[in-house]
N, C-alpha and C positions, 0 to 999 in steps of 0.2 A: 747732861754733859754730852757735847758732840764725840762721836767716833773719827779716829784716825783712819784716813784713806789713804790708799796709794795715789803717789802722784802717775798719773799717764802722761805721757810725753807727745803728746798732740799737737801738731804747729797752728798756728793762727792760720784761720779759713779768708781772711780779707783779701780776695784779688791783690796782687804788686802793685797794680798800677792806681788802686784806691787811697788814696792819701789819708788822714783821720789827723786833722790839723786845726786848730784855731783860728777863728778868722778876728781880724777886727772889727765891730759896725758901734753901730751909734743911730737906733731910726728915732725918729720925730713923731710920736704917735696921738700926740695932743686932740688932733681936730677928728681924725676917723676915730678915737675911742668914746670920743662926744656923742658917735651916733650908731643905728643898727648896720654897721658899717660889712656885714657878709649877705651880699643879697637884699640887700635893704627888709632882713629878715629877722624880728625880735629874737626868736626861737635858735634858729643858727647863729644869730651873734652869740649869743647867753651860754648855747654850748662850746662854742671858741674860747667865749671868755671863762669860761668856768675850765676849762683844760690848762689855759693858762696859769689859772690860780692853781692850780695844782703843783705845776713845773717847780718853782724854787724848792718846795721840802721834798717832790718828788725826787730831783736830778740829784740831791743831797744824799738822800737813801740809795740812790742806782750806785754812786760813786763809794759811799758806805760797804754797800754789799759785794762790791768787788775786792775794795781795797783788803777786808778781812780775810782775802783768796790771793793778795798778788804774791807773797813771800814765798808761797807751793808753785810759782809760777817759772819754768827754765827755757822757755821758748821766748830768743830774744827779740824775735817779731812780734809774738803775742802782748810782750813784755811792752815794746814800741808800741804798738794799737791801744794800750791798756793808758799811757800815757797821753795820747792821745785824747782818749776816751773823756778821760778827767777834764782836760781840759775843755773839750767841746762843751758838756754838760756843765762845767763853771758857767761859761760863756752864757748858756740858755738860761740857768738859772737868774747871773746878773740884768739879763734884760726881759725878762718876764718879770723878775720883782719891779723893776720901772714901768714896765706894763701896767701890770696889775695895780703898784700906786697910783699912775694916772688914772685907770681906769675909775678906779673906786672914791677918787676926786673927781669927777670929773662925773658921773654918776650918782652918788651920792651913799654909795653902797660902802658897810663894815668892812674893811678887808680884814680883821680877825678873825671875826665871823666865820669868814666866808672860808678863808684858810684853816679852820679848826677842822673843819670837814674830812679836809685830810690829815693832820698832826696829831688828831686823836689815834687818827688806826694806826699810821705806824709807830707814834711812840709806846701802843698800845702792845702792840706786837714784839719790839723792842724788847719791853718789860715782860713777858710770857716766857718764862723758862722751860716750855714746853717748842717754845720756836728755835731754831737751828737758826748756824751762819748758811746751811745749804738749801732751808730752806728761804731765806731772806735773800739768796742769791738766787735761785728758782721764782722768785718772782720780779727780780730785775729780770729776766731772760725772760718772762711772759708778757711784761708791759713796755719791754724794749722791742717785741715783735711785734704789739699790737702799734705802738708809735712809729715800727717802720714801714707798716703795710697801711696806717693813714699818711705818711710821708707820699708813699709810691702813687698812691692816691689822688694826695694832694696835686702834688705836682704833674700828672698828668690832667689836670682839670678837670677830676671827676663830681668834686665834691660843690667849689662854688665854682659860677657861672663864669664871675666878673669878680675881680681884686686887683685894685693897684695902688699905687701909692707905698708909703710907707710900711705901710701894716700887713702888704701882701709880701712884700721884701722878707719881714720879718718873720714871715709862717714859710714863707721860702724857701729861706734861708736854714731854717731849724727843721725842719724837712729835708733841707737836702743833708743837715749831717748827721741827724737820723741814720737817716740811709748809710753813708757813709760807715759808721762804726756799728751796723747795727750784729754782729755776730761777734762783737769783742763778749762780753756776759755770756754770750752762746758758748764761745769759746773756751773762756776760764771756766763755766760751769762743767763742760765736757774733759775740761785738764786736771780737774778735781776731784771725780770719778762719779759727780753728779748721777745722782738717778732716775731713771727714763719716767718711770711710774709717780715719783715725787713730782716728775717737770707738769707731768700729765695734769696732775690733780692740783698743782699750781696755781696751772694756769685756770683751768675751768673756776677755783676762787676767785683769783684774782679778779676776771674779766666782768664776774658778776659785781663784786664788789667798785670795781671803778666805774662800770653803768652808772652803777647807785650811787656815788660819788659824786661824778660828771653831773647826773640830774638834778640830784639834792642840791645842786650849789648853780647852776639852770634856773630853776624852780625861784631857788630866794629871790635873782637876779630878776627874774621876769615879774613876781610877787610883789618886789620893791617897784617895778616902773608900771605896774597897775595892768598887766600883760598878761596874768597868767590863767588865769580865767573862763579868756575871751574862744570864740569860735573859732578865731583866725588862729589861735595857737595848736589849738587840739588838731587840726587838721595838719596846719605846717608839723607839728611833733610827728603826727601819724606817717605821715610823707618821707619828714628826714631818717626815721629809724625802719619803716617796713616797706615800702616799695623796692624796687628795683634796684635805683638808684642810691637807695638810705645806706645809712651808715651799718646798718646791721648787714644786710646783702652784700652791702659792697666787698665787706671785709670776713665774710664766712667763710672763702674759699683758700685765705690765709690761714684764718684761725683753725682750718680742718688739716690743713698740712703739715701743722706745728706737731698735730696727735703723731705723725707716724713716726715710727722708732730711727729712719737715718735719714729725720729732718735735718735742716741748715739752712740757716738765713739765707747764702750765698746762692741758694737753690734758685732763688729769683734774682734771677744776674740782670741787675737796671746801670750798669756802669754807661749806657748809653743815655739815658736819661739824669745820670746825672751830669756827665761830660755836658751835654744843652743846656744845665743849669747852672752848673757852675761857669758857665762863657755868660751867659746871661745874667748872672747876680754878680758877675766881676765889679762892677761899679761901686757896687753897696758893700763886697768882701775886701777884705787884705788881710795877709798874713800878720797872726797877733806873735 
């Protein structure tokens, strides 16, 4: 049985001038999901797509683990950002499941399958009378930093070279509102009197566990298109995760910040980066 906390009365840490709003879109991802449409790169496609397959029961579970926290919540900004929240995260989840159907037509890949990978653990978790709402909300706040520090990422062109079209719109897009609400979960975590030590050890779970996620469903993807095998893989794998450049490095210096005890999303203030993107994806957004 969970313990009663005091509520603290913490206001929402989201800059004023950061909006956390709904957009409208609608992309066309038919013809780039036909091909290794990131970099003309097996390995990089297969981990975009496999993140994506994730999103629908993911964004489901983020919005889950807040809403068991909104009713302890009295900050009516907080309260607005949390609304918010929901809404964005609808939003990604409806057009990642059109994603991900395309893809998996279009491919020729299970998408059960493929999504089991992740609906095992969390309903797994679910069902574990040993897990807490604080701690299901402890790892919204760890997988909601790790998706804003590949947002910041993204969007400054670290990760791929070359994306346009459709499907860059669409990682764009969910990237920048990432960004956007990325310390709402921070926030209600911290107004519920969340614990520092619990976020800690959370997170260090979590991050291992969604590698192993991320790849397991990679792996199938590349296995299924006769990819995974090959020489060209092992080297591109090698490359994407431990160079410089790779997904591991890139994002160490986030994931080391999250440890110290009076972290905060907003610590990395990209409101400039996002203001450039949101002028730029004006075409493909409107207000839902």
């Amino acid at each position: 049985m969970e313990l009663h906390m005091t509520v603290l009365p913490t206001p929402s840490r989201t800059p004023e001038n950061v909006s956390i709003s709904a957009r409208k879109v609608n992309f066309q991802l038919e013809q780039a999901l036909a091909t290794d449409w990131a970099d003309n790169d097996p390995v990089l496609t297969a981990i975009f797509n496999a993140m994506s397959i994730s999103f629908p029961s993911g964004e489901k579970n983020f919005i889950d683990s807040v809403r068991a926290y909104e009713g302890r919540i009295s900050d009516e900004k907080l309260l607005k950002d949390i609304k918010g929240f929901y809404k964005q995260e609808g939003m990604h989840s409806r057009e990642h499941r059109k994603y991900n159907k395309i893809l998996c037509e279009q491919r020729g890949y299970n998408l059960q399958k493929l999504e089991s990978i992740y609906l095992r653990r969390i309903e797994k978790a679910k069902k574990d009378p040993r897990i807490t709402n604080q701690m299901l909300l402890a790892s919204t706040v760890a997988v909601e930093h790790f998706t804003a520090s590949f947002g910041e990422t993204f969007l400054e062109g670290r990760i791929l070279k070359q994306i346009d079209g459709p499907i860059g719109d669409l990682w764009r897009w969910h990237a920048l509102e990432e960004l956007e609400h990325k310390s709402v979960a921070f926030d209600v975590y911290n107004q519920i009197g969340g614990s520092y030590n619990l976020r800690k050890t959370i997170m260090r779970i979590s991050m291992v566990r969604l590698l192993k996620d991320f790849l397991t469903v990679a792996f199938m993807m590349l296995y299924h298109d006769k990819q995974l095998w090959k020489w060209r893989t092992f080297k591109s794998l090698t490359k994407l995760l431990f160079i410089k450049d790779g997904f591991l490095r890139l994002h160490a210096t986030a994931y080391k910040d999250f440890f110290r005890e009076d972290f905060h999303p907003w610590d990395s203030d990209n409101r400039a980066l996002l203001e450039y993107w949101q002028e730029k994806l004006e075409p493909v957004m409107a207000a839902a």
